[in-house]
N, C-alpha and C positions, 0 to 999 in steps of 0.2 A: 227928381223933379226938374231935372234940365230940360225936359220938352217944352216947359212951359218958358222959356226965355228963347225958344232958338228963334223968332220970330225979328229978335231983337241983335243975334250973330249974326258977325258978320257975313257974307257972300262967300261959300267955298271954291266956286265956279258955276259957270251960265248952262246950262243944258236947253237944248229945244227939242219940244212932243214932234216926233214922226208917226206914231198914231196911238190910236184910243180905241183900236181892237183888242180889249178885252175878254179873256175867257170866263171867268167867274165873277167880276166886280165890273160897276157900272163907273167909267172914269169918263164918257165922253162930256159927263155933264159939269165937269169939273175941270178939266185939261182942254188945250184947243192947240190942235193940229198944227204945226210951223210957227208957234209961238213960244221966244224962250222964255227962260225961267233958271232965278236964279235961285241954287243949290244952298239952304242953308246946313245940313247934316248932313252925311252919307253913312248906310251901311254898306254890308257887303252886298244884297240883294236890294236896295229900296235908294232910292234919292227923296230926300224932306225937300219941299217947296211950298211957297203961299202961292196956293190953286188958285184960277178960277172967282172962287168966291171969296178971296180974301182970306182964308182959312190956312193953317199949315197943315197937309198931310204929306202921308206915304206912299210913292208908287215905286213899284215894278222898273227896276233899270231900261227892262224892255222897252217901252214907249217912248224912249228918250235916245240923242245922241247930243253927245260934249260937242260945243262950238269951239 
């Protein structure tokens, strides 16, 4: 049930969206392009961030580069 607190972890580092081309999920509507964003989880494949809509999800490392 740790997902439901990460909202409230601390900052693990800032990343910024370098794009929102997508192969199979729809992120442009959620991420925006040269906007950072800070990292509250990491996996190996995904960075956790409150999107967009004020929501915590999971994207694709791809879209992203460490500030």
């Amino acid at each position: 049930m740790i997902h439901k607190t990460w909202e409230n972890n601390e900052t693990v580092k800032q990343i910024k969206c370098v794009h929102t081309n997508a192969k199979k999920f729809t992120v442009e509507n959620v991420l925006t392009p040269g906007k950072t964003y800070d990292v509250k989880n990491e996996s190996g494949e995904f960075y956790f961030v409150i999107d967009d809509l004020g929501k915590m999800g999971g994207f694709y490392k791809e879209y992203f580069e460490e500030v």
